[in-house]
C-alpha positions in Angstrom: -4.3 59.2 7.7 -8.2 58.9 8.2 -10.0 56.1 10.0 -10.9 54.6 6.5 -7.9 54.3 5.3 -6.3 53.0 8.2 -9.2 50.4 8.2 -8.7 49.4 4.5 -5.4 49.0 4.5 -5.6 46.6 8.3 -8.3 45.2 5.9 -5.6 44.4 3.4 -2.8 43.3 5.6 -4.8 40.7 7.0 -6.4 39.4 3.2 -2.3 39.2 2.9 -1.8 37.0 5.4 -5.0 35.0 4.9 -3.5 34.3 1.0 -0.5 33.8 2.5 -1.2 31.6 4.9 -3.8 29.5 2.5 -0.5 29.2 0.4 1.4 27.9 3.0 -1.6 25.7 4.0 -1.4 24.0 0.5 2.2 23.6 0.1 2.6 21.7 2.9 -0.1 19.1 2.5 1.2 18.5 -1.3 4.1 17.9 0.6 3.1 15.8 2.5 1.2 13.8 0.0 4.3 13.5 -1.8 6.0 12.3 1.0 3.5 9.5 1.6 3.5 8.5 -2.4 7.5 8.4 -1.7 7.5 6.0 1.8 4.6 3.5 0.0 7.1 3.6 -3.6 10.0 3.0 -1.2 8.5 0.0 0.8 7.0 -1.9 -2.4 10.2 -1.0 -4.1 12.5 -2.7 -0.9 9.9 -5.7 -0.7 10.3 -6.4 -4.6 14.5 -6.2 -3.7 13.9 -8.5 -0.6 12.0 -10.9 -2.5 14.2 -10.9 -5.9 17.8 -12.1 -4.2 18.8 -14.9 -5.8 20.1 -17.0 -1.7 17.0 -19.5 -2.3 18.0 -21.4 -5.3 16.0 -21.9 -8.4 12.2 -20.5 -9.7 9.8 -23.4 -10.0 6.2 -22.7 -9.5 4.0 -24.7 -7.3 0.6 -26.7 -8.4 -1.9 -24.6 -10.5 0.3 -22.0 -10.5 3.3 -20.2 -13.4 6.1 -18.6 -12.6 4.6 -15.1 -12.8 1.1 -15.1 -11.5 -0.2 -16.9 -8.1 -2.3 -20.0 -7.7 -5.5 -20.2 -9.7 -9.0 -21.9 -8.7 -12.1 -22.5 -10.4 -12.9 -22.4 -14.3 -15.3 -20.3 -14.8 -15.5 -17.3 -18.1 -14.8 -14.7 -16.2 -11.1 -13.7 -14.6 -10.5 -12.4 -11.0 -6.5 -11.6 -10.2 -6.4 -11.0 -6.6 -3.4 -9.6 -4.9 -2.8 -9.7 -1.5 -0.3 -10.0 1.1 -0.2 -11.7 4.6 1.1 -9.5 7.1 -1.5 -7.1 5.3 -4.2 -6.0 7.8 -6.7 -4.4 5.3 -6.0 -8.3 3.3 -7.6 -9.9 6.1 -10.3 -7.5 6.7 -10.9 -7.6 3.0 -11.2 -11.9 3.0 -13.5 -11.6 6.1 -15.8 -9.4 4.1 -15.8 -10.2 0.5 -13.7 -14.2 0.9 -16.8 -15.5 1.2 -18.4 -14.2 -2.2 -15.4 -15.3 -3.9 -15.8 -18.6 -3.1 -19.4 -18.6 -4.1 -18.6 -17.4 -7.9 -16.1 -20.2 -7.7 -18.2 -22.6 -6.8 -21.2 -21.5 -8.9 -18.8 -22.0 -11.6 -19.0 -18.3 -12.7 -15.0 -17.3 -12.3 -11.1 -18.6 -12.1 -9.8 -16.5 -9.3 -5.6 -16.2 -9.1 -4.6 -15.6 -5.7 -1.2 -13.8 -6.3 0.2 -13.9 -3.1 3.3 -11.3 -2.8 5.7 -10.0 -0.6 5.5 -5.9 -0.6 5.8 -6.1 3.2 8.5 -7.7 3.5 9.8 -4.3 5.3 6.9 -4.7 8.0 8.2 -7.8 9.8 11.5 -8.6 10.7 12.1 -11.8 9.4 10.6 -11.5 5.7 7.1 -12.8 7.0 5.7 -11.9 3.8 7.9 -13.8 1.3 8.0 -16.7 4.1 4.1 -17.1 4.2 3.5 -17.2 0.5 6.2 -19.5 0.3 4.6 -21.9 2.9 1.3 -21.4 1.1 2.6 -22.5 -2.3 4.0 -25.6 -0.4 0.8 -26.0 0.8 -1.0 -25.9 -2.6 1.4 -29.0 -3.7 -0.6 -30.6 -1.2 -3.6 -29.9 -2.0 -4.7 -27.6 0.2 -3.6 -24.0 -0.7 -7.1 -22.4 0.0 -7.6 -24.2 3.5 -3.6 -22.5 3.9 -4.5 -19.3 3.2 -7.5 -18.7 5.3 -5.7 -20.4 8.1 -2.7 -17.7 7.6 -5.4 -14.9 7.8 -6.9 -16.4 11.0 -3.8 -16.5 12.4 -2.4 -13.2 11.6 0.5 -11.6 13.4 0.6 -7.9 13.6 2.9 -5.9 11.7 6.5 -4.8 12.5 6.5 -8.6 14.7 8.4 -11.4 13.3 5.5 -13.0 12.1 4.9 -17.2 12.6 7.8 -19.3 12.8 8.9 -22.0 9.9 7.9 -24.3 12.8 4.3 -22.9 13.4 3.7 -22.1 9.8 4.9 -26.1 9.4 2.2 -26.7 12.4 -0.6 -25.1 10.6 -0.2 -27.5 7.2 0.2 -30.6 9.7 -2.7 -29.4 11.6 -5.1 -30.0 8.1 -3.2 -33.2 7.1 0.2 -32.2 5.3 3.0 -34.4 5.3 5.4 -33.0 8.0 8.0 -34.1 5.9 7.7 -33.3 2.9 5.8 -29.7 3.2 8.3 -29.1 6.3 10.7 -29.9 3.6 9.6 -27.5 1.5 9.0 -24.6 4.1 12.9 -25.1 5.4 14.4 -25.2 1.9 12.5 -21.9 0.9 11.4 -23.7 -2.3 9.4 -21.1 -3.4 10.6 -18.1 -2.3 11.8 -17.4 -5.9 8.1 -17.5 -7.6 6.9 -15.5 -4.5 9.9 -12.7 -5.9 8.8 -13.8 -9.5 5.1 -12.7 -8.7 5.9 -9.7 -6.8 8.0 -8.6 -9.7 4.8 -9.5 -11.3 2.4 -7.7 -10.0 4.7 -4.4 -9.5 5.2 -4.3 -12.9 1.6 -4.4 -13.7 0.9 -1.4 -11.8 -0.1 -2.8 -8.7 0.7 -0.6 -5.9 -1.2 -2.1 -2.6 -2.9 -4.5 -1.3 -5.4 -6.2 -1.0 -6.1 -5.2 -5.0 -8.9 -7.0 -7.0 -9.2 -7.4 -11.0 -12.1 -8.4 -12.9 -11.5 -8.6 -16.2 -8.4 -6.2 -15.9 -10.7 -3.9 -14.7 -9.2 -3.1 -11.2 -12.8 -2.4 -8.5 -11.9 0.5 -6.6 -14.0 -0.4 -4.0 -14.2 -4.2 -3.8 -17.4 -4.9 -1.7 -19.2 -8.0 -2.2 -21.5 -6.6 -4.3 -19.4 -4.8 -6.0 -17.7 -7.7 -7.2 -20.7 -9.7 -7.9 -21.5 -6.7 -10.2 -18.6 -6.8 -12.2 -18.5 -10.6 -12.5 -22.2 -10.5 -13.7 -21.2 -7.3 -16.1 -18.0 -9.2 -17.7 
């Protein structure tokens, strides 16, 4: 065999391999992608069957709240559905960045925000931190004081895969901003609300919600939800 054929076919061995392993290259990173779309399905799918059982007794829904969607502020035109979750790092990172402008369409009268507080990561703490926070928080809303709560929670995050706070220290946090320790203990160690926080879970799974922290303007979800990014789409609803 002459040189040039010996080089052209070395030349086509190695285009070969080169297709072959480019093949090999893409299979395994659909793969994995469809691994990861499988693990974040499973884990919203176990924290929707963690929050539903029925051991916490009846669903009632706490002040300015219904039984599917989370508590509501403000009364503004235009409507903002937040969802977020607790034990959620990129929730809290989200409230320190774009909380603030929320609160200022609030209070400039421009929106009605519901904060629909629900328990997909249930499976990230070991004592149902998720479910056990919004619960608390809705307990705190009966009080008046659901939005003081709720920041409170995010300053006071635990990391995920801990237990999370303790009845007693989520109790400690309400008393600390003038709850009734009895009655809002009350509430915390009956797990009164438990069954809206699986209500609004349900909720918000069936509505195509698939992480959080997610933001809705008009049922329009931002992909990117920056400040300005919400002002925009407040001031283009």
């Amino acid at each position: 065999m002459s040189k040039r054929r010996q080089d052209k076919s070395a030349a086509k061995v190695v285009r070969k391999q080169l297709a072959a392993e480019r093949r090999r290259k893409r299979t395994l990173w659909v793969s994995i992608a469809a691994v990861a779309i499988l693990v974040i399905a499973g884990l919203i799918g176990w924290g929707v069957y963690q929050s539903q059982r029925s051991d916490a007794g009846p669903l009632v829904a706490p002040a300015s709240a219904t039984t599917t969607s989370g508590e509501t502020l403000g009364n503004g035109p235009v409507q903002v559905q937040l969802y977020e979750d607790f034990i959620c790092p990129h929730c809290k990172d989200f409230e320190a960045t774009s909380g603030s402008a929320i609160t200022d369409l609030v209070n400039d009268g421009k929106i009605k925000v519901t904060y629909n507080t629900v328990a997909y990561l249930d499976p990230a703490s070991t004592t149902e931190y998720s479910t056990r926070s919004a619960a608390a928080a809705a307990c705190a809303a009966d009080g008046g004081k659901f939005k003081e709560y709720h920041d409170a929670l995010y300053a006071q995050q635990p990391a995920e895969g801990s237990a999370g706070l303790s009845n007693s220290q989520l109790i400690s946090i309400g008393t600390g901003m003038g709850l009734n320790q009895g009655s809002f203990g009350q509430c915390i160690d009956s797990g009164r609300y438990k069954p809206w926080v699986a209500s609004i879970t349900d909720a918000a799974a069936k509505a195509g919600v698939t992480g959080t922290p997610t933001v809705v303007v008009n049922n329009q979800v931002i992909p990117n939800p920056t400040p300005d990014a919400i002002v925009a789409a407040v001031n283009a609803a």
